[in-house]
N, C-alpha and C positions, 0 to 999 in steps of 0.2 A: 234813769232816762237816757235811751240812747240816741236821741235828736235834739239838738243843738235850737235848731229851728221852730216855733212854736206852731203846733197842728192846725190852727186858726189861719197862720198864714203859707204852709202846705196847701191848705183846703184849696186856699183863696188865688193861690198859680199855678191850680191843675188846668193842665190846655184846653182848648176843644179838638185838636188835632197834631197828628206827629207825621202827616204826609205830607211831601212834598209831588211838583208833579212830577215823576216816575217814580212813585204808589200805583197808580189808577190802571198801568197796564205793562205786563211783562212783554215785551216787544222778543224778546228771544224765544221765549215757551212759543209764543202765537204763528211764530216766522217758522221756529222747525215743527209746529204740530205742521202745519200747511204743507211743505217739503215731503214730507213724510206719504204726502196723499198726491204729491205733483202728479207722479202715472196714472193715478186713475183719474184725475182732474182731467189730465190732457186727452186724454180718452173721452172723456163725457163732452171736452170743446165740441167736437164732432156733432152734437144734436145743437148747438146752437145754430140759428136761422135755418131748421127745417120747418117744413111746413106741417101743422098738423095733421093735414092728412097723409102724411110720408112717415111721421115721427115713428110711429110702431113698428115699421120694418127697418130703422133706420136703429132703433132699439138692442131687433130681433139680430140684424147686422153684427153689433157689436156687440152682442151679449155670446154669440157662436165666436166671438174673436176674444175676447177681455172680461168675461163674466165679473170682475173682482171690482173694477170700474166702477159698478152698480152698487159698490157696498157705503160709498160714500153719502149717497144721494139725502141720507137721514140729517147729517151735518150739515147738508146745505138747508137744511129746515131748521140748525140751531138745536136738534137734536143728537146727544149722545149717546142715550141708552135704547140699542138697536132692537130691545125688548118691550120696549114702551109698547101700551096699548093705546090704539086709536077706534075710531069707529069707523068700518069702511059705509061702502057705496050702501051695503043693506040692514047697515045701523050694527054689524056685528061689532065686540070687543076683538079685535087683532093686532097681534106682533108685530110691530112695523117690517121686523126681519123677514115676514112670511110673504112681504112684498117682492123682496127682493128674491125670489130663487126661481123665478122664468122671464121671460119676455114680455107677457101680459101683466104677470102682477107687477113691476115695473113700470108699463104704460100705467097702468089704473093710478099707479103711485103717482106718477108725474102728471096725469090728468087731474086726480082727486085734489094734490095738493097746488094745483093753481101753476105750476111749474110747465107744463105745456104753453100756456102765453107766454110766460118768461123766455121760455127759450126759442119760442117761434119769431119772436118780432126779436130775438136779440136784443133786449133789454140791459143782459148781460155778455160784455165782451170776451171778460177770461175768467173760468171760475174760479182759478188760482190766485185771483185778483179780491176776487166775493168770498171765496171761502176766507180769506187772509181774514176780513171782513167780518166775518159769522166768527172765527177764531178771537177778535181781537173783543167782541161784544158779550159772547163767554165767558174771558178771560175776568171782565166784571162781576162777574158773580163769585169770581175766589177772591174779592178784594177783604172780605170780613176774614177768610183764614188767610191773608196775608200778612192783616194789622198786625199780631205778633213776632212773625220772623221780621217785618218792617222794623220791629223795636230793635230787635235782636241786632239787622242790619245796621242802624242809624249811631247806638251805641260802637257796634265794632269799627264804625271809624272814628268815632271820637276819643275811643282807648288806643287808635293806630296812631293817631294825630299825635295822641299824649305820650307817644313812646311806651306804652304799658306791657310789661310779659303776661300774657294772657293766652288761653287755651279757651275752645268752646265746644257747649255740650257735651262734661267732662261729669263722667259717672260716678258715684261715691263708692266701689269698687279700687278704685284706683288710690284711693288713704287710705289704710288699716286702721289705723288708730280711731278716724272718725268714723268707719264701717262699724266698731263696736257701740257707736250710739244709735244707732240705724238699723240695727236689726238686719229683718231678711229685707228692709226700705230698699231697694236697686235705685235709687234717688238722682237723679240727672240734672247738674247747673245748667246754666244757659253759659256762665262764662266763670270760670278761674283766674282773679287777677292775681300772680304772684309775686309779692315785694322780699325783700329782705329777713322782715321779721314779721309778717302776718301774710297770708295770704286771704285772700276775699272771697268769696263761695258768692257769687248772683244771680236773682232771679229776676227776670224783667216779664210787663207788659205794659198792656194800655188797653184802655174800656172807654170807649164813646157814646157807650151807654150803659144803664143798668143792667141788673139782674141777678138771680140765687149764685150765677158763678162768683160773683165778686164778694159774697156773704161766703164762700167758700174757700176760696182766694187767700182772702184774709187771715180767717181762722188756721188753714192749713200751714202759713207761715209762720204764725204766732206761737202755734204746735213746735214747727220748727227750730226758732233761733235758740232756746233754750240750749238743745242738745250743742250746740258748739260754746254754750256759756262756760265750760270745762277746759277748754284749748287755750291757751294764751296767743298761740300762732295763728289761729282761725276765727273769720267772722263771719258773719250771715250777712249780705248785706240786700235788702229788696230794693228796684228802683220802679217804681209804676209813678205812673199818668192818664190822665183822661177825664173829662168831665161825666163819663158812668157815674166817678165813685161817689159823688152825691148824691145819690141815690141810698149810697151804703157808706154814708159816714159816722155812724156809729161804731159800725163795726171794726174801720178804717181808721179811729182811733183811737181806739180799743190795742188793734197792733202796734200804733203807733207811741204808745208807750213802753214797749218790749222789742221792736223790730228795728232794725236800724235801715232807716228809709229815704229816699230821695227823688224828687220828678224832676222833669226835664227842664225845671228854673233853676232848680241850683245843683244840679250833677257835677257841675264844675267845683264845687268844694268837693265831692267825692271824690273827683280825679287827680284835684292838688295832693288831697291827702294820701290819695296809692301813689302819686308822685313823689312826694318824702320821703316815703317809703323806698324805692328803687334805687 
């Protein structure tokens, strides 16, 4: 048994959550995607408060000036993939992008999508402002592949705090000795704590919710810890969290009889003891 702590009460202090608020939105990614489109934004400012019976040649204007301007206009619909299909004016399937490569299909664009009011009454001031906006409501949707590096993140300061020698995302390439248990395995930690006389091989997450990964999850580590049961100097050590894993606590303690494991109540015995160690 390599938990100290009884699986019943593991069970019983997995979180409901490991975010804080700056999870909810990367304010850097959102500020330079936006940056990155300022010239064409500031180009398109120019159709704000035309009239729609002007809009088309005011279009026409800048499209003979700035063609590139116009490549934006899909993002300010909160779309990214300039390939997407829509349905135009005569119900056909079309490329958003086959909007964009004249004057007209442009106007149609900006009529069809409701964007001619917007920009006729000035609704909106700067689109540098709105896109930030459309970027930062996006940026919500990578919150589910964030929760993992979030793990990754929360941990790496808690091992900075601890004074710990650590390396991250450290490939099993880099041991010899443990590459021979591993096969052609190209196997990658999230973090290498190195002490004295053991160093630590870890793999972190967190599940909020169910599902076949975490049945996968599990078994894949339990596969795992064996092969360093050989090393005197090495350990496997998993730390997850999250109320998912009830969903798959079978499974979950199944490894937990074989895996050496920790959530985010009692990490801090895992850090005293890489501290001994140092």
């Amino acid at each position: 048994m390599k938990n100290t702590l009884s699986f019943k009460t593991f069970l019983s202090t997995l979180r409901a959550t490991n975010r804080n608020l700056g999870f909810f939105v990367d304010w850097q990614k959102c500020l330079a995607n936006k940056d990155k489109l300022s010239i064409a934004l500031n180009h398109l400012n120019l159709l704000l408060g035309v009239p729609k019976d002007s809009l088309q040649d005011k279009i026409t204007l800048l499209f003979n000036e700035y063609a590139k301007a116009f490549d934006v206009l899909p993002l300010i619909l909160a779309i990214r993939n300039e390939r997407e299909l829509v349905l135009d004016s005569k119900s056909n399937e079309t490329p958003i992008d086959t909007y964009l490569q004249n004057p007209k299909g442009i106007y149609d664009f900006i009529c069809e999508s409701g964007l001619d009011s917007i920009f006729s009454d000035r609704k909106i001031k700067d689109l540098n402002d709105f896109v930030f906006g459309v970027e930062v409501g996006l940026d919500s949707n990578a919150r589910k592949n964030r929760g993992g590096a979030f793990m990754e993140s929360y941990l790496r300061t808690l091992f900075i705090k601890a004074n710990l020698n650590f390396k991250e995302q450290v490939n099993i390439v880099e041991f010899s000795d443990l590459q021979g248990s591993f096969g052609d395995d190209k196997k990658r930690f999230d973090f290498v704590i190195f002490g004295k006389t053991i160093s630590y091989f870890i793999e972190c997450n967190f599940y909020t919710s169910g599902g076949s990964k975490l049945n996968e999850t599990a078994r894949a580590y339990q596969e795992l810890a064996p092969k360093f049961d050989r090393f005197a100097n090495k350990n496997f050590v998993w730390i997850t969290d999250g109320q998912g894993w009830h969903s798959s606590k079978n499974k979950l303690q199944e490894a937990y009889k074989s895996v050496e494991m920790y959530n985010l109540s009692n990490i801090k015995d895992f850090i005293k003891k890489a501290q001994n160690d140092c």
